[in-house]
BATORSE-175353 format. One record per residue: residue number from 1; x, y, z of N, C-alpha, C in turn. Coordinates in nm, 2 decimals. Example, Ala and Ser with C-alpha at 12.3 -4.5 7.8 and 13.67 -1.06 7.14 Angstrom:
BATORSE-175353
KEFI   i n.east n.north   n.up ca.east ca.north  ca.up c.east c.north   c.up
KEFI   1   1.32   -0.57   0.78    1.23    -0.45   0.78   1.32   -0.33   0.78
KEFI   2   1.28   -0.22   0.71    1.37    -0.11   0.71   1.29    0.00   0.79
END
This chain:
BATORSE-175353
KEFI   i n.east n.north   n.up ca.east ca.north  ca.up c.east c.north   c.up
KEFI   1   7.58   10.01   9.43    7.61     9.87   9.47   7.52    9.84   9.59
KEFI   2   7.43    9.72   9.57    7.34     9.69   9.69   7.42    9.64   9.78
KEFI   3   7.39    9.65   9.91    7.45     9.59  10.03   7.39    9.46  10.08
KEFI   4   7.38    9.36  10.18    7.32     9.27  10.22   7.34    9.28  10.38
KEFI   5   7.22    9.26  10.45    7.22     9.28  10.58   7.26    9.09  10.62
KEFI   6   7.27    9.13  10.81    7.31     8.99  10.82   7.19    8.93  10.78
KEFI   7   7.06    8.95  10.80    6.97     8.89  10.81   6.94    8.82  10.64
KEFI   8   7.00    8.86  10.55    7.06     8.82  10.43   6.92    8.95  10.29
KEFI   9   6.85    9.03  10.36    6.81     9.11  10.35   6.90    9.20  10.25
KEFI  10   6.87    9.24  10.11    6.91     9.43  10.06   6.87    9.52  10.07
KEFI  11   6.99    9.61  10.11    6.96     9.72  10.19   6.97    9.80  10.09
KEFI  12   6.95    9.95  10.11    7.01    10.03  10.04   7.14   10.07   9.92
KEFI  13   7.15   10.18   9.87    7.26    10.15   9.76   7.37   10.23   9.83
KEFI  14   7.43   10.20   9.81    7.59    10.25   9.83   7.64   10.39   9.76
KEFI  15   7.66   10.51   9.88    7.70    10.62   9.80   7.82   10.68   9.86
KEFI  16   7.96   10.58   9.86    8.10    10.62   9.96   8.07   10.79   9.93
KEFI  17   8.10   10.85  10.10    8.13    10.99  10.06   8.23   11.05  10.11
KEFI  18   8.31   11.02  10.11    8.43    11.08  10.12   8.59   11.00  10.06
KEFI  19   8.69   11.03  10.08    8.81    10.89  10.07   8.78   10.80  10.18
KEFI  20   8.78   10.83  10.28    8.77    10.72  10.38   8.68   10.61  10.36
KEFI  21   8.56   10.71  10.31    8.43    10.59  10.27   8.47   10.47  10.13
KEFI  22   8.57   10.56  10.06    8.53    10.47   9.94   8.68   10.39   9.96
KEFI  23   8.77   10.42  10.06    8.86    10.29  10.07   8.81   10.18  10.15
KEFI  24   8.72   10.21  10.25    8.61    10.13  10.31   8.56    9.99  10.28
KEFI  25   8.50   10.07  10.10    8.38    10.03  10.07   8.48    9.95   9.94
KEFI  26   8.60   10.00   9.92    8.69     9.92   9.78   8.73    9.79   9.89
KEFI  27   8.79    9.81  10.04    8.86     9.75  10.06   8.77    9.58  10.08
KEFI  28   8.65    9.63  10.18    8.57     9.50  10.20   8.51    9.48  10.06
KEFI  29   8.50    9.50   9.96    8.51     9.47   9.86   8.59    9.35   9.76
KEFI  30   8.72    9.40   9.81    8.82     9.29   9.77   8.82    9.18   9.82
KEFI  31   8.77    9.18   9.98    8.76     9.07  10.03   8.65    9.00  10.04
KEFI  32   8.54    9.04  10.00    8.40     9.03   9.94   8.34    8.97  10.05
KEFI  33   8.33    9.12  10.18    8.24     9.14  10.30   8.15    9.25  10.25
KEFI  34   8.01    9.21  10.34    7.93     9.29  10.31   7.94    9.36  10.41
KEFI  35   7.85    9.47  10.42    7.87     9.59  10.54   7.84    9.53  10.70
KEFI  36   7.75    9.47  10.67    7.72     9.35  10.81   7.82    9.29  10.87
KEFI  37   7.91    9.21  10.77    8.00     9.12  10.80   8.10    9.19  10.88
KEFI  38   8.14    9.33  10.78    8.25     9.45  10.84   8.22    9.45  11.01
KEFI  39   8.08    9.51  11.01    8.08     9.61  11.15   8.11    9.50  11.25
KEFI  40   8.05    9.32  11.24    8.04     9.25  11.31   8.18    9.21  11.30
KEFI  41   8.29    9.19  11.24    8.45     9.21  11.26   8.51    9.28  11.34
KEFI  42   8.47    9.41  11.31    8.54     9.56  11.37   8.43    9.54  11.51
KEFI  43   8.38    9.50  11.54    8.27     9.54  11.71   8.21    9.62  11.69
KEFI  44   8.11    9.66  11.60    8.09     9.82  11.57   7.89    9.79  11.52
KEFI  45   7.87    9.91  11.57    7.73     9.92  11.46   7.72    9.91  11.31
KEFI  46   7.59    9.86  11.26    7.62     9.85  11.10   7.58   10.00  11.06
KEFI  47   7.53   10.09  11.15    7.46    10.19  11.13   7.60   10.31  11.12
KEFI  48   7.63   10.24  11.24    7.76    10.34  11.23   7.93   10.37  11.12
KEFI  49   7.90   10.19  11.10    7.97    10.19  10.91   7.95   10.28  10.79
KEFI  50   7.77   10.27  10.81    7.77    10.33  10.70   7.79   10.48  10.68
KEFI  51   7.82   10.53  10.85    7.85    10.66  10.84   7.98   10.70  10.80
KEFI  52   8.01   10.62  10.86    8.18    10.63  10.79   8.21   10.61  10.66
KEFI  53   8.11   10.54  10.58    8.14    10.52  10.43   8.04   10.59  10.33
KEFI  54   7.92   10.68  10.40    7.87    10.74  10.35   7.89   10.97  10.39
KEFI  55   7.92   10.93  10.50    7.93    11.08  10.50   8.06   11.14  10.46
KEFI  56   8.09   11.23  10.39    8.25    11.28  10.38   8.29   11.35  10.52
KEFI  57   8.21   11.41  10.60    8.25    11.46  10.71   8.31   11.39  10.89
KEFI  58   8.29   11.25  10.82    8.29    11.12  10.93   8.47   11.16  10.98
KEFI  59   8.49   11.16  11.07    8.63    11.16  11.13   8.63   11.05  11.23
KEFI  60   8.63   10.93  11.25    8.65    10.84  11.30   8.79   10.81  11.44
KEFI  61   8.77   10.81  11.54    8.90    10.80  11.64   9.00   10.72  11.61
KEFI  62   9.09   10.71  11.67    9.22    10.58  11.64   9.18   10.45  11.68
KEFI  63   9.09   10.42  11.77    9.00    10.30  11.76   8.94   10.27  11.69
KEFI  64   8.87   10.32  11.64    8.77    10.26  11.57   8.84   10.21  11.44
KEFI  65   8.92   10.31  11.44    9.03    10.27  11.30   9.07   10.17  11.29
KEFI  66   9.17   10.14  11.42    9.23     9.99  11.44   9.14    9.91  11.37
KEFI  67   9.04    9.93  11.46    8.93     9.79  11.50   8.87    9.73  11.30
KEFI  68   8.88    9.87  11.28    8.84     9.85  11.11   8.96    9.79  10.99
KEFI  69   9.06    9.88  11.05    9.22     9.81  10.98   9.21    9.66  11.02
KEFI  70   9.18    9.60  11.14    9.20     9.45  11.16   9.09    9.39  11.07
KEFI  71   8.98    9.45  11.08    8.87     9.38  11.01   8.87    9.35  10.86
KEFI  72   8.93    9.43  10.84    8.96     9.44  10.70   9.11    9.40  10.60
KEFI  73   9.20    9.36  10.75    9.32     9.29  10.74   9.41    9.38  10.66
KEFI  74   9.40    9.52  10.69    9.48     9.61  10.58   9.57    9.71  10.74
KEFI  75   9.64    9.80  10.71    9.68     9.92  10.78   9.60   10.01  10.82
KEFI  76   9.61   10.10  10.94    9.52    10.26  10.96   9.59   10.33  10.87
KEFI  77   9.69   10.30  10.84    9.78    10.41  10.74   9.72   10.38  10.57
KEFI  78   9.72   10.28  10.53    9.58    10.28  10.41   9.51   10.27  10.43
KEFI  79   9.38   10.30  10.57    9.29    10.37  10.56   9.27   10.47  10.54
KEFI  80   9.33   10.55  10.60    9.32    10.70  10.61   9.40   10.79  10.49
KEFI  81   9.50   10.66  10.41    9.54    10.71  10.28   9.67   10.74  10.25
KEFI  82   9.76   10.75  10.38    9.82    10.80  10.43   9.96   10.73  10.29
KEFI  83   9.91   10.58  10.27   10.00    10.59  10.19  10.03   10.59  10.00
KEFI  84   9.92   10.71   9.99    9.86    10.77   9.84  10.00   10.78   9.77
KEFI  85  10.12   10.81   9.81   10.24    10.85   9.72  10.34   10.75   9.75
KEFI  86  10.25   10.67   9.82   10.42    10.58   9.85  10.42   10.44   9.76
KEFI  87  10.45   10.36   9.71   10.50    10.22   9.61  10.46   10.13   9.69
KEFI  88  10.39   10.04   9.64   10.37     9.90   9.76  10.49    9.86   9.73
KEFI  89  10.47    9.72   9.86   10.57     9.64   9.84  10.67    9.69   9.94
KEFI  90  10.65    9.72  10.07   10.77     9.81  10.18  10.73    9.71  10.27
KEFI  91  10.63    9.61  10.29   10.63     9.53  10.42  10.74    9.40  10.40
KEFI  92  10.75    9.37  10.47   10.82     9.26  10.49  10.75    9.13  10.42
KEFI  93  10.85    8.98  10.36   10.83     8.89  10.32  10.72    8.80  10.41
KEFI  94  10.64    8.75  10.36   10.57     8.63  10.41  10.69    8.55  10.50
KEFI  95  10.66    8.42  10.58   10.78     8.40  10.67  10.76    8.27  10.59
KEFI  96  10.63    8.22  10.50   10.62     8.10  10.45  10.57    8.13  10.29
KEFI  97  10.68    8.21  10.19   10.64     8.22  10.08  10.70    8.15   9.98
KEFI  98  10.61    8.16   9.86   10.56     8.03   9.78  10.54    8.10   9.63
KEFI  99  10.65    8.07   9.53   10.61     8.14   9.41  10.58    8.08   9.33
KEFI 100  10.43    8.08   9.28   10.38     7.97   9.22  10.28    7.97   9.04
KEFI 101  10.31    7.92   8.91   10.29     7.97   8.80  10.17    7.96   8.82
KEFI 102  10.05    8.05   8.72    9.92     8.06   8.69   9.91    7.98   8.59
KEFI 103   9.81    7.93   8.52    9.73     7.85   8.42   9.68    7.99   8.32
KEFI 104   9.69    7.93   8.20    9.60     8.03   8.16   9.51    8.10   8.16
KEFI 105   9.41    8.03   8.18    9.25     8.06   8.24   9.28    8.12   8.37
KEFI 106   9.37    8.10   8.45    9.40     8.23   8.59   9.43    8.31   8.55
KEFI 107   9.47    8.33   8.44    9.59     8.45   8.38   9.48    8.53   8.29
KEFI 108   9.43    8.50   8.22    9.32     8.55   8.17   9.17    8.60   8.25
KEFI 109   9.18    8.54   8.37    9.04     8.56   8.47   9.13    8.72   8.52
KEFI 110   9.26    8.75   8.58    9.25     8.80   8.65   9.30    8.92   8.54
KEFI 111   9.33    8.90   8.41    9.35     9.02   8.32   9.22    9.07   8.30
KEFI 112   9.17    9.03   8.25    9.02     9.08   8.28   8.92    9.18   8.35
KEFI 113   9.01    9.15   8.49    8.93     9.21   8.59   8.95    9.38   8.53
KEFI 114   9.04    9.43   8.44    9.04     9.57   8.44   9.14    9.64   8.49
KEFI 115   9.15    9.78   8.49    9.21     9.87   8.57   9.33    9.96   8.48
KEFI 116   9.41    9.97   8.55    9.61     9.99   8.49   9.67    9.91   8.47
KEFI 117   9.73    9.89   8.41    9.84     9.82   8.36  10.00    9.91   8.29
KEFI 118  10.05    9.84   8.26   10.21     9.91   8.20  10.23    9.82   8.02
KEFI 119  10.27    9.93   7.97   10.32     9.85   7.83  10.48    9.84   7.84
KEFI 120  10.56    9.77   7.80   10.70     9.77   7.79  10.70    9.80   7.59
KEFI 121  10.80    9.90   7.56   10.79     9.91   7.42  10.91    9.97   7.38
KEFI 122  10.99   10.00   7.27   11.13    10.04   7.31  11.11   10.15   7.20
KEFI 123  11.13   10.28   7.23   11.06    10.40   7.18  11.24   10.47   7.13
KEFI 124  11.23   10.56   7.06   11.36    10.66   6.97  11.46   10.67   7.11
KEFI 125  11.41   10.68   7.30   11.50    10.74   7.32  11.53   10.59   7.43
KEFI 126  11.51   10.48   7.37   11.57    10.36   7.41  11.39   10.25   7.47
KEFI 127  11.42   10.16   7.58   11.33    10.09   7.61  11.23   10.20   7.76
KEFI 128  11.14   10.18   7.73   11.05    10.20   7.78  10.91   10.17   7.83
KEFI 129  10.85   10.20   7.95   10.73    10.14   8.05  10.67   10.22   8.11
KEFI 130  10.53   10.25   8.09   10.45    10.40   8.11  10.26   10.31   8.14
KEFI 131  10.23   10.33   8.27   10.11    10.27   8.26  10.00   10.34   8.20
KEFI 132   9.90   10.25   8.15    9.78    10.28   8.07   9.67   10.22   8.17
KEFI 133   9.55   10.31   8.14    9.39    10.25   8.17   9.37   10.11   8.03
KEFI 134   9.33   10.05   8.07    9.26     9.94   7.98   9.18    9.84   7.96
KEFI 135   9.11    9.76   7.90    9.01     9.66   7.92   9.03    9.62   7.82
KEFI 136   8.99    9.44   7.91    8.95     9.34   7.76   8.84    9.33   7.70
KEFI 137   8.84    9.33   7.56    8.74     9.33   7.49   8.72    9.21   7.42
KEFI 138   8.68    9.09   7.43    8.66     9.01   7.36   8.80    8.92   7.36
KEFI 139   8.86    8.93   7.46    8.98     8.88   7.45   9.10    8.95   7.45
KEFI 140   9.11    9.06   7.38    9.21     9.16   7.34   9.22    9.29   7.41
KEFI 141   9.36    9.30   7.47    9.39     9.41   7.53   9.37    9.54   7.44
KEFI 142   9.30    9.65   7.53    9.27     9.74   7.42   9.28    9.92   7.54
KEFI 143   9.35    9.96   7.48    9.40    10.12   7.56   9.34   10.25   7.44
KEFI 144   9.32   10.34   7.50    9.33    10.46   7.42   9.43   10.56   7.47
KEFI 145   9.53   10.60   7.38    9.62    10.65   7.40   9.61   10.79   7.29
KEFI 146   9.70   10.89   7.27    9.73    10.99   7.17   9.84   11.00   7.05
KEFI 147   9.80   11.05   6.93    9.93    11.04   6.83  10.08   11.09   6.91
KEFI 148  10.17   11.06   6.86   10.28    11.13   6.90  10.34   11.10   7.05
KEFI 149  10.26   10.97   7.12   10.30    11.01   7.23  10.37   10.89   7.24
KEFI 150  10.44   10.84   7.34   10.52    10.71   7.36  10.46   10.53   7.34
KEFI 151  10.36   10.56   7.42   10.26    10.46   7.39  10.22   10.43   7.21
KEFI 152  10.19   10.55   7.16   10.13    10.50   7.03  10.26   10.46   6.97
KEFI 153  10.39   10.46   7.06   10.50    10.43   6.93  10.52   10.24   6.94
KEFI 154  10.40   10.15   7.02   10.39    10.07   7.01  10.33    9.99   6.91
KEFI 155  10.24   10.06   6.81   10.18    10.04   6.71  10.27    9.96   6.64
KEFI 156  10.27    9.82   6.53   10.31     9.74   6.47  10.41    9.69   6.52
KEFI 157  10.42    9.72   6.69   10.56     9.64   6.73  10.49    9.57   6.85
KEFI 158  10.59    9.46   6.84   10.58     9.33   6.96  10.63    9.37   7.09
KEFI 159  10.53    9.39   7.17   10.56     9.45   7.32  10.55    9.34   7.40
KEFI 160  10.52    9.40   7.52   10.50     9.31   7.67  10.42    9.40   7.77
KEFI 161  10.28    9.35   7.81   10.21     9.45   7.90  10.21    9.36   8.00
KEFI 162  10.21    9.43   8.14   10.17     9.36   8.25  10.03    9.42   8.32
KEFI 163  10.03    9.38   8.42    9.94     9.37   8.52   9.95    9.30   8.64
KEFI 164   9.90    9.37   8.74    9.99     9.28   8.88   9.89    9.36   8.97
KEFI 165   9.87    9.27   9.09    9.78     9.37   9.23   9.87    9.34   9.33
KEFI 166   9.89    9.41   9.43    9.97     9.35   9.52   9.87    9.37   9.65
KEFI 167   9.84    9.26   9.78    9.85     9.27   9.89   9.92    9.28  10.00
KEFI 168   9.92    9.44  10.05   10.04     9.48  10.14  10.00    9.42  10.29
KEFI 169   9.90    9.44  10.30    9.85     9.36  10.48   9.88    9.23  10.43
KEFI 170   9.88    9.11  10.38    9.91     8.96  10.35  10.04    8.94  10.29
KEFI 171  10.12    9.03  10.24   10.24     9.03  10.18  10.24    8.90  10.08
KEFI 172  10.17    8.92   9.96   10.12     8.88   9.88  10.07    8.92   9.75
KEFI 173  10.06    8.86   9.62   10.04     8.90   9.51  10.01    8.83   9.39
KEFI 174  10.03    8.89   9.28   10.03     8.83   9.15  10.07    8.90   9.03
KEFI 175  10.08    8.84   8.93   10.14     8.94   8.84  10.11    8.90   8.70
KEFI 176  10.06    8.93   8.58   10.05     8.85   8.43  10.12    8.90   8.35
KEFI 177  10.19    8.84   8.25   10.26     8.92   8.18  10.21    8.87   8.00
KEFI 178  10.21    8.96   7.92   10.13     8.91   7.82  10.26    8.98   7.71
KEFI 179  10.24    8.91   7.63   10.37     8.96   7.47  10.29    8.95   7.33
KEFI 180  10.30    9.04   7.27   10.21     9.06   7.14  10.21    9.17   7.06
KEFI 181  10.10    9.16   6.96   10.21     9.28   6.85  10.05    9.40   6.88
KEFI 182  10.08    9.53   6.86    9.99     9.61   6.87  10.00    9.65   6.75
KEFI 183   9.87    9.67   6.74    9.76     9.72   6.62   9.69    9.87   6.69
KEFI 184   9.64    9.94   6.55    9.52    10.03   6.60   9.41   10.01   6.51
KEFI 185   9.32   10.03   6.60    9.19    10.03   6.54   9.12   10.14   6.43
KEFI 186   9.13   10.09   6.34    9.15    10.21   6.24   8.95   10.26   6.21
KEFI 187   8.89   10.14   6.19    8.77    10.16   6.16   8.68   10.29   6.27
KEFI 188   8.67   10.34   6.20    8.55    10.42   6.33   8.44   10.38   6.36
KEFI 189   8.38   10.27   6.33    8.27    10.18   6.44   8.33   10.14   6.52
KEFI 190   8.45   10.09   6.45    8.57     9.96   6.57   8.57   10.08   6.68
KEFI 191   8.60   10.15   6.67    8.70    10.27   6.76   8.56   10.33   6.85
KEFI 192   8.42   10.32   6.78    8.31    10.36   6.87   8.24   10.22   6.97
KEFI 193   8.27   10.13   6.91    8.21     9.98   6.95   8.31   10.05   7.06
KEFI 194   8.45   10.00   7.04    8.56     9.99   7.16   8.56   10.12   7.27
KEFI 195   8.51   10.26   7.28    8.48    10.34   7.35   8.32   10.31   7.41
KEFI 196   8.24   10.23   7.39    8.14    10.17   7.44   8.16   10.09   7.52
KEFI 197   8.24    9.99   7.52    8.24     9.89   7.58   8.39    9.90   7.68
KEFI 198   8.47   10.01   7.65    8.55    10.03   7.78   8.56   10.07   7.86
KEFI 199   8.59   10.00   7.98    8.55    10.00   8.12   8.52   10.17   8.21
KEFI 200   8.68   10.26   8.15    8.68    10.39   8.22   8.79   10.50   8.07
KEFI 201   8.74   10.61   8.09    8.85    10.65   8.02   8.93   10.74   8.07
KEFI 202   9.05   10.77   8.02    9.19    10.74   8.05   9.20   10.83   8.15
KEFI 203   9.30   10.79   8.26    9.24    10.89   8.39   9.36   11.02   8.36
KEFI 204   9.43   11.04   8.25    9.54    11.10   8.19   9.47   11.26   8.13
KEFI 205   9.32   11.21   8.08    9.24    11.33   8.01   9.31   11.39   7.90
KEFI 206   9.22   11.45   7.90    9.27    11.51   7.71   9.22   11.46   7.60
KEFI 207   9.20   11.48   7.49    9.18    11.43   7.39   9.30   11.29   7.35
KEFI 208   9.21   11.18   7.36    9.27    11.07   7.34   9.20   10.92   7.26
KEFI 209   9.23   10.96   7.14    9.09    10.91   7.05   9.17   10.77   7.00
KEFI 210   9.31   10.72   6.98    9.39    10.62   6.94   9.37   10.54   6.97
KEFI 211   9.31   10.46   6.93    9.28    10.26   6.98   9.37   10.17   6.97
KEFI 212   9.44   10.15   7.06    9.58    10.02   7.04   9.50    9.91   7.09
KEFI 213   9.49    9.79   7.01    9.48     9.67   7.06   9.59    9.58   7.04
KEFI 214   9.59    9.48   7.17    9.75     9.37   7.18   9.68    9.25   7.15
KEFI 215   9.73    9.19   7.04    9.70     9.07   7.04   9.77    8.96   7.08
KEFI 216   9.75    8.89   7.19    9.83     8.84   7.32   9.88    8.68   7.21
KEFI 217   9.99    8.66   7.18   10.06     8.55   7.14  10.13    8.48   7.25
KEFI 218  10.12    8.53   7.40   10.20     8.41   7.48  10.18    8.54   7.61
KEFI 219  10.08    8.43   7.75   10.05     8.48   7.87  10.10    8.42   7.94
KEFI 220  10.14    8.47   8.05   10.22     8.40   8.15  10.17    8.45   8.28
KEFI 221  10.17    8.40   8.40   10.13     8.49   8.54  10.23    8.39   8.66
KEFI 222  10.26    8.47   8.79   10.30     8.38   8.89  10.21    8.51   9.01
KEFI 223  10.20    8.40   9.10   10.14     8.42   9.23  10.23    8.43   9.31
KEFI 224  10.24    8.52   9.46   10.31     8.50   9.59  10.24    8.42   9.67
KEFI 225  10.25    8.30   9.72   10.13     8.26   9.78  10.22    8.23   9.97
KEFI 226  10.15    8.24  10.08   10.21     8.17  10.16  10.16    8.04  10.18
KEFI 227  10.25    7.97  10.26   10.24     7.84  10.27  10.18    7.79  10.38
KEFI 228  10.06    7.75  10.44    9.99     7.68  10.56  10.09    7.64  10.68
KEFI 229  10.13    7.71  10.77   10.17     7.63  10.85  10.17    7.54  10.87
KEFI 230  10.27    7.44  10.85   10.28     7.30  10.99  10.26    7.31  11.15
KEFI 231  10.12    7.28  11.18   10.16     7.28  11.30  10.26    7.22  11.42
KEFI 232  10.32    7.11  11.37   10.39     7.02  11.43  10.53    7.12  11.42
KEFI 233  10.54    7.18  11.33   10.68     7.29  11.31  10.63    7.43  11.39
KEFI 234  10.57    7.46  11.42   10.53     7.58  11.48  10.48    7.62  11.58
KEFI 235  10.56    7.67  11.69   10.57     7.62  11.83  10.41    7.69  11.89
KEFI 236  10.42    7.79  11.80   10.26     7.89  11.85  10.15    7.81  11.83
KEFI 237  10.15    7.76  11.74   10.02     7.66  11.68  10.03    7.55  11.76
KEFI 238  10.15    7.46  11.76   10.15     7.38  11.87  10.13    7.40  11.96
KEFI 239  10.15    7.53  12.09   10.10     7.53  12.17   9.93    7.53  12.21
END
């Protein structure tokens, strides 16, 4: 991934080396800062970013941390990782939050984007919800999963997959929910086209050659959004 200097100049490619580097380099990412934009946030060298997102041996002080957690409007505790095993969603509510429906074309822009998701499917030992790697292909939700395993017991039945990101520094989010019947891809072009063109494979490993596609008959999404302060209501702002 090329970088852009301030001078609006590309720099070199991007080789995160370590965790620290590559939550770094995911996080200004999401917020779609370039390395420039970062250091000049945090008070920092651009030279000295990239040490921190290119070397694995970078140990960075509790300052510089801060100064990068602010820049980046996230925690030092998900920088440093700290919170790998823990469930988002532990900060507190927005103080002006706003639950608000998606359109379809938002619901479909941000299904798109990729990643994990969850299928809901109601399997021999009752209802059940187990996340999958997956991408859209042409529209249609499409996983590789294995015979015999819970997921493939989704095949010819009408499920519900979601997909959701949450922002813990903004106390904020979204969520899509999609309902449709799964199919598998029986053809072996289909099944080679569909392992061409999907995004990662399954971060589960193993032999996992079953192609489920969902064909979405009804999407739905809602947002957390906060709401703009009134200044006239808000004595800080007013001041």
């Amino acid at each position: 991934m090329a970088d852009t200097t301030s001078s609006g100049t590309t720099a070199h490619t991007e080789h995160p080396g370590g965790d620290l580097g590559r939550r770094l380099v995911r996080r200004r990412t999401e917020l779609g800062l370039t390395r420039a934009d970062t250091a000049d946030r945090a008070g920092m060298s651009c030279s000295y970013l990239r040490y921190l997102e290119e070397s694995s041996a970078a140990i960075p002080g509790r300052s510089a941390l801060l100064r990068l957690a602010g820049a980046l409007e996230t925690g030092m505790t998900a920088l440093t990782g700290g919170e790998a095993e823990v469930p988002p969603g532990r900060e507190q509510a927005a103080r002006r939050a706003q639950l608000v429906a998606l359109n379809d074309t938002e619901c479909r822009r941000r299904l798109g984007t990729h990643g994990v998701g969850r299928i809901a499917v109601t399997t021999a030992d009752g209802p059940t919800v187990l996340p999958v790697n997956y991408t859209v292909v042409d529209g249609t939700i499409t996983f590789r999963t294995a015979p015999a395993t819970a997921p493939a017991e989704a095949l010819g039945r009408r499920i519900a997959f979601e997909v959701d990101h949450i922002d813990e520094a903004m106390s904020r989010g979204w969520s899509v929910l999609v309902r449709g019947r799964a199919r598998q891809a029986h053809d072996p072009a289909t099944a080679r086209w569909l392992t061409e063109r999907s995004y990662s494979a399954p971060w589960a490993g193993g032999p996992r050659e079953l192609w489920v596609c969902v064909d979405a008959d009804e999407i739905t999404g809602r947002e957390i959004r906060e709401i703009p302060a009134d200044p006239d209501e808000d004595p800080v702002l007013r001041a």
